[in-house]
Every structure is written in C-alpha cells, then in structure tokens.
C-alpha positions in Angstrom: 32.7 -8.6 6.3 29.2 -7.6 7.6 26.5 -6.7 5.4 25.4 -3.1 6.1 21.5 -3.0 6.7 19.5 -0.5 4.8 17.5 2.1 7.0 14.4 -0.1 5.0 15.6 -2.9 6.5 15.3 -1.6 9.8 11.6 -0.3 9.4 10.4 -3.3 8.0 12.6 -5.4 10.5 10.1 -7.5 12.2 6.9 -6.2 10.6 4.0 -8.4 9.7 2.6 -7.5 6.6 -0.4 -9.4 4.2 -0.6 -8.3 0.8 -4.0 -9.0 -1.6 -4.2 -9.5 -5.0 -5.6 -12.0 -7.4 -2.4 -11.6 -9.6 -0.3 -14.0 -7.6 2.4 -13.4 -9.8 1.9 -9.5 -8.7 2.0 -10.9 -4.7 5.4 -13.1 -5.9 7.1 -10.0 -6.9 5.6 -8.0 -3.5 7.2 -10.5 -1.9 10.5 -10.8 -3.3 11.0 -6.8 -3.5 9.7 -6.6 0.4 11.4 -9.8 1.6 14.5 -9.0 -0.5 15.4 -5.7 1.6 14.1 -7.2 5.5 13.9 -11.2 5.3 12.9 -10.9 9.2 9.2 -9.4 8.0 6.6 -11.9 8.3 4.7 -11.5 4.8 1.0 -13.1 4.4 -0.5 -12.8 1.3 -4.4 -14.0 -0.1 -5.7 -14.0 -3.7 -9.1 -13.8 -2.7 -11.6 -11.2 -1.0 -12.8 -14.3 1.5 -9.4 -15.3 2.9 -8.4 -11.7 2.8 -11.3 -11.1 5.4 -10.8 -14.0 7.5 -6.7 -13.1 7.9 -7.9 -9.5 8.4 -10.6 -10.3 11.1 -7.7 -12.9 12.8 -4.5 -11.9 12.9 -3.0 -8.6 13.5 -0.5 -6.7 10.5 1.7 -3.7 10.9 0.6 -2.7 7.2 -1.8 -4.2 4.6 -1.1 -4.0 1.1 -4.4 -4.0 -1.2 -5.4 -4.4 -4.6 -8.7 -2.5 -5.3 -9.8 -4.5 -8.6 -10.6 -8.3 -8.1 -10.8 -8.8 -4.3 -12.8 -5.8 -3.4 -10.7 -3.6 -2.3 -12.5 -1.1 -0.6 -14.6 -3.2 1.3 -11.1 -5.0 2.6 -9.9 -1.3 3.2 -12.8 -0.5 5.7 -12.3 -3.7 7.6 -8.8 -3.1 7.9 -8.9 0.4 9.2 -11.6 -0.7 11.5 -9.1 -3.1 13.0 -6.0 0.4 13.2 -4.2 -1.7 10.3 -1.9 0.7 8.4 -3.2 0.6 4.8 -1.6 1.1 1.1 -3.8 1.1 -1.5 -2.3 -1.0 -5.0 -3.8 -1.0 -8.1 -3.3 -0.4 -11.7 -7.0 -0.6 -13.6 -8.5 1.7 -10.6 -6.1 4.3 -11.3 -8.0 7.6 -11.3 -8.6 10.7 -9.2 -11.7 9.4 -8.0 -10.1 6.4 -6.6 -7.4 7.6 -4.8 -9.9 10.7 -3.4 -11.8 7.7 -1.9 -9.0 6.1 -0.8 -7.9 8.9 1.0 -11.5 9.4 3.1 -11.8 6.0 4.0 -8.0 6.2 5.2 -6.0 4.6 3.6 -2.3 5.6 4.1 -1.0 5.6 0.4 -2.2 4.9 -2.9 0.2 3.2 -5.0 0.2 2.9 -8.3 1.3 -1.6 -9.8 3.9 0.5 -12.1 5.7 1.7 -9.0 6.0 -1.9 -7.6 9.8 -2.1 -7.7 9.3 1.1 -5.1 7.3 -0.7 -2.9 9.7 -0.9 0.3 10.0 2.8 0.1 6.7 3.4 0.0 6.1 0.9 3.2 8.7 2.9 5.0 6.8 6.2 4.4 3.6 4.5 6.0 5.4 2.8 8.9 6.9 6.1 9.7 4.8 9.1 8.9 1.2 10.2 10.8 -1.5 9.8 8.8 -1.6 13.2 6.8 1.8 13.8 6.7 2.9 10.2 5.0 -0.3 10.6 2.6 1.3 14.0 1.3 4.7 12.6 1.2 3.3 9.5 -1.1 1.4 11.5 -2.9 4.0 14.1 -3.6 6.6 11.4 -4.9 3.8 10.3 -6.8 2.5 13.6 -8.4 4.6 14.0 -11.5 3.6 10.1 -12.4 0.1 11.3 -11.6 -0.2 14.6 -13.7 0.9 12.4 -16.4 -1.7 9.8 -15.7 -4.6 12.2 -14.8 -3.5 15.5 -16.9 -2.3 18.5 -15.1 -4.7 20.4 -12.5 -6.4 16.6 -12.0 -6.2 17.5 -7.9 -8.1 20.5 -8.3 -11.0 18.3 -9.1 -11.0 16.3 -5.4 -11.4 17.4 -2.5 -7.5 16.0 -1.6 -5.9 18.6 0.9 -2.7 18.5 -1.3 
C-alpha cells in the first residue's frame, strides 16, 4: 500500500532550506522534524555566523531558518533578505517583544519561538505559502496565546506590530 503524502510534504517537496544555530543538537532535531515529513528537501545547516554568510552569499534557499543568539542573527537576517531568501526567525533567549518587532521590520517571515520546534514544518508551510503580511499574522496568531503568556497580556500594544 502507498504511503499517503501529507499537504507538508508537498510544500516542502523539493525545497532547499539552511538552518543556523550553534546548538547543533538544536539543527539535528530541525533536521529530523523537517526531513522526517519531505525527505526530498535539500537541508544545509551552519553553526557558525562565518559559514552562515558564505552559504548565504553562494547558494540560493527557498527558506532560511535562523537563530538570533550565537551566530548573529540579525545581521544573517539582513543578508538573507537582501538575497529575496524567505526568512524564519528561531530563538529561545531573544524571546521578547522587542525582538520579534525587529524581526518583523527587517522582514523576516516568522518568528518562532525553540519551544515550538516539534511545529517547525507547519510553520515552514505558512512561509512557503503565505505573502509577506498575511503568513506573519497567521504565525503570529498561532503564536499569540504562547506569547501573552511569555510577554503578559497587552505586550503587542507596546510595538508598533500591525497585529
């Protein structure tokens, strides 16, 4: 009997994606969850900011996972979108409104939060599918009861986030 493929499967089906952190146990599990669902992806990863920049200035991704702690984050995030790379923002000790308001302006396409790794593919599919602002405010809404509980409710009043 054939194996039914998942609608993640087919959004990640041939996708090239690098993921950065300097946890390479973090990009292990990245890898498992997103190679698990669609083992067709082609899945780069880099523990440091250096190789990070040379794979971003060489080679061409679909999305780019990034850690913002460790491997500099944000300057990775402006190089990326410079190249039109798709861009989710990972993290867990940057995890504040002020983070993922900057996030936001320098475009990245979601801000994900390392407790929500095993959610990771569904996240992807949201950024490979949506425009800009639309897959932001569908991440974000997913994300906002985990992030009233982070930040305390009425925490988006104090960005300038168009949620």
């Amino acid at each position: 009997m054939e194996k039914v493929k998942s609608m993640a499967e087919f959004i990640l089906n041939g996708k090239k994606i690098l993921a950065v952190d300097d946890e390479p146990d973090i990009l292990q599990v990245l890898e498992e969850e997103i190679l698990g669902v669609c083992p067709d992806c082609k899945f780069d990863k880099a523990t440091t900011y250096g190789a990070a920049e040379k794979m971003l200035q060489t080679q061409t991704y679909d999305v780019v996972i990034l850690d913002i702690m460790g491997v500099r984050g944000f300057d990775l995030l402006a190089l990326a979108v410079s190249r039109d790379f798709k861009v989710v923002m990972f993290t867990a000790h940057a995890l504040n409104p002020q983070a993922l308001e900057r996030a936001f302006k320098m475009n990245a396409r979601a801000y994900i939060p390392k407790e929500k790794l095993g959610e990771i593919v569904s996240y992807l599919e949201a950024v490979l599918t949506n425009d800009y602002l639309p897959g932001w405010l569908f991440v974000v809404g997913k994300l906002m009861d985990f992030f009233n509980k982070k930040f305390g409710l009425g925490w988006e009043k104090k960005t300038a986030l168009p949620l």
